[in-house]
N, C-alpha and C positions, 0 to 999 in steps of 0.2 A: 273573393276571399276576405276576410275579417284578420286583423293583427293583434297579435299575444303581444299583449304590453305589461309594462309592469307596474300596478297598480296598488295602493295606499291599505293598506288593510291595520286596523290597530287593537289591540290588544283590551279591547273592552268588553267589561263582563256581558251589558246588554248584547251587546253585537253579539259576542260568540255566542252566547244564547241562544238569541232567534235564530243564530245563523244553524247551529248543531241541532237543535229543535225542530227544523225546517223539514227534514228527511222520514222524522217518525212522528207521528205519523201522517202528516200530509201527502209527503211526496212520494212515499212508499205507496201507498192508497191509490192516488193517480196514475201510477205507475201499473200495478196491477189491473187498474181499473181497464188500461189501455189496451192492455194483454189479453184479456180474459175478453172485451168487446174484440181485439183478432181471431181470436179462435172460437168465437162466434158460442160460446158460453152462455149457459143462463141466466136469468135474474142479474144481468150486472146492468150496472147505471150508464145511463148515456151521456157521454162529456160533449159537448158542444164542438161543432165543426172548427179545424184550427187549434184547438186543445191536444199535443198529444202527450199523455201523461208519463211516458219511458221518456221519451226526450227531455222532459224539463226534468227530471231524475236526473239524469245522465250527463244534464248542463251541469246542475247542482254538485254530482259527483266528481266532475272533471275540476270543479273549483275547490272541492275539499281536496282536492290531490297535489292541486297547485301552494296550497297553504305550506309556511315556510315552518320547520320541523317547532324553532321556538315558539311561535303563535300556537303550535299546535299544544305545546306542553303549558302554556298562558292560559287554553282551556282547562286541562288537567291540572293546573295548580290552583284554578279559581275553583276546582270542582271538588278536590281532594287537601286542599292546604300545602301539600307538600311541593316544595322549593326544587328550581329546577336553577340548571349554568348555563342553559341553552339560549336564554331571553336577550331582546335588545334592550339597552338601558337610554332614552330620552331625557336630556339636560341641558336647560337650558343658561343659557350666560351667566347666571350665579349661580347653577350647580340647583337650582329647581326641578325633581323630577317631574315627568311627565307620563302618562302612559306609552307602554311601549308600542312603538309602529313598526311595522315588515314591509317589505315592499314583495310581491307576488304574481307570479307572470300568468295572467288572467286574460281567457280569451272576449273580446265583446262580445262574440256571438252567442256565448251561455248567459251572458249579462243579459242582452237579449231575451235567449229564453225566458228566461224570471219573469224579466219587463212584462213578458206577452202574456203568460200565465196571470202573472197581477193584474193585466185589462181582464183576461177572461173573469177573473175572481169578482172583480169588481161590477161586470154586468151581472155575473150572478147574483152580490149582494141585492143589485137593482132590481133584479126578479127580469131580466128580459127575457123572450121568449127564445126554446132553447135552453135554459139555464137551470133549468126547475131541479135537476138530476148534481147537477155539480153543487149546486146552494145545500141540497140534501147531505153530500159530500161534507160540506164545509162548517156544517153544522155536529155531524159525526165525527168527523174531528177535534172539533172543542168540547163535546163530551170526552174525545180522550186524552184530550188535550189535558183536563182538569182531571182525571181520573190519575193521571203521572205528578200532578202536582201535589208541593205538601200540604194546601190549603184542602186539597182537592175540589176545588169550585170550579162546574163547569164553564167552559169560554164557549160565549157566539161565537157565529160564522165574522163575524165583524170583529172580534179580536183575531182569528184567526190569519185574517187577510190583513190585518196591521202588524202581525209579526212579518208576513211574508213583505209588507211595503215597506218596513225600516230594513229587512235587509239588502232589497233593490234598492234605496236611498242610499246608506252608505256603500254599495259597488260601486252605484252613479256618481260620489263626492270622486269627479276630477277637472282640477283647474291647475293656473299656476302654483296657487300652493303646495295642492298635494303632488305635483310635479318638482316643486323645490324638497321636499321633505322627502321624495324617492330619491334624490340625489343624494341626499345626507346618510337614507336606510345604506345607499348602495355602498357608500364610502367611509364607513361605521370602524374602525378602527378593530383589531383582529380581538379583544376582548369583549367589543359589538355595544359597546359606550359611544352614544350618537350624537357627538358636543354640537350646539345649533348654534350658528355666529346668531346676529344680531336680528338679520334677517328672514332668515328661515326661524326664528323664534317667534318672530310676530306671524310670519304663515301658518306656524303651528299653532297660536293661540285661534285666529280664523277657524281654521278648519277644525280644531276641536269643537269650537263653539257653533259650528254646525252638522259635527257630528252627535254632538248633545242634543242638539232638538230632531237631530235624525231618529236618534235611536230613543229618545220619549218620545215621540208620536202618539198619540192613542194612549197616551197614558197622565195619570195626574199632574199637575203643574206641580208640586211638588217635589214629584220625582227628576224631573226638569231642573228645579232649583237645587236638590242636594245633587246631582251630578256633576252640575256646573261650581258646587262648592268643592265638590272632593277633586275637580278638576284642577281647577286655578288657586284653590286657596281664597281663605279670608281678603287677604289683601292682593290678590289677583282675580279683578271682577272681568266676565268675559267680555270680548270684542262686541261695538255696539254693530 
């Protein structure tokens, strides 16, 4: 058995992104794909042995379910502008906001999933043998990947599996810090104003500034660098 802990999830526009983005359509796609290979269907693609694409659906689903109602309206308000009373507010010892963190009871064994799914993606990129049918996959989905977008420029298979590796990154971000900062989610005063003493301040600078480079991966240093501004501020440079 695997244990449902409670784990760090924060309120940032990239994360929810890749995270909400994850499902259409990637994992809906594999999902299907899986289904239609059981019931022994035509024309469908062959996923690689160890790949089963309703399961990692289904991980993925069990962690949208676990998502704490504010984080959820955090997406909804990044998405629509409009203001929500549900949010946790993050402040640090002069009253420095921060983005907001939840803390969420998250099973590892769907972490897992992800994990394994990401190796399989990843020898697809590789082209191993075996793979030929899922790279096909992953490449159809960054044509519709970009077809949903407003630029509408298509995405490789290789941006596709870098959305999918910043959001197993940040799952994975658990140490003492974000173990100090679930203490603080959990003990958030009944208006959900998250005062950080001195110490869990300095955990939260940490762990922001590797959830910044989690969630740039694969993407311009640039974008790196204004995240890590809008983070900390002019005169709050991150953790070396």
């Amino acid at each position: 058995m695997t244990a449902t802990t409670l784990r760090l999830l924060p309120a940032h526009e990239s994360f929810l992104a890749d995270f909400f983005d994850l499902e259409e359509p990637l994992l809906i796609w594999l999902d299907q794909t899986t289904r239609d290979a059981r019931a022994e269907a035509d024309d469908v693609y062959t996923l690689p042995a160890g790949l089963d694409g309703e399961a990692a659906h289904d991980a993925w689903g069990r962690i949208f379910a676990a998502l704490p109602e504010g984080l959820r309206d955090e997406r909804r308000t990044l998405l629509t502008g409009e203001e929500h009373a549900t949010g946790n507010t993050v402040l640090g010892t002069d009253g420095y906001e921060y983005t907001p963190l939840y803390a969420a009871p998250v099973d590892q064994a769907d972490v897992e999933v992800l994990v394994a799914l990401l190796d399989h993606a990843g020898k697809a990129l590789a082209y191993e043998s075996g793979y030929a049918d899922l790279h096909s996959l992953l490449d159809q989905a960054g044509e519709q990947y970009g077809t949903d977008s407003i630029d509408r420029t298509p995405e490789k298979a290789e941006q596709v599996v870098a959305r999918l590796a910043r959001v197993v990154a940040v799952l994975q971000l658990q140490d003492d810090d974000t173990a100090a900062l679930v203490a603080a989610v959990t003990a958030a005063n009944p208006d959900r104003r998250v005062q950080l003493t001195v110490e869990q301040e300095e955990a939260a600078r940490r762990y922001f500034d590797r959830l910044i480079t989690a969630t740039t991966e694969g993407k311009p240093a640039v974008e790196r660098a204004l995240a890590r501004f809008v983070e900390f501020g002019d005169d709050r440079p991150a953790q070396p």
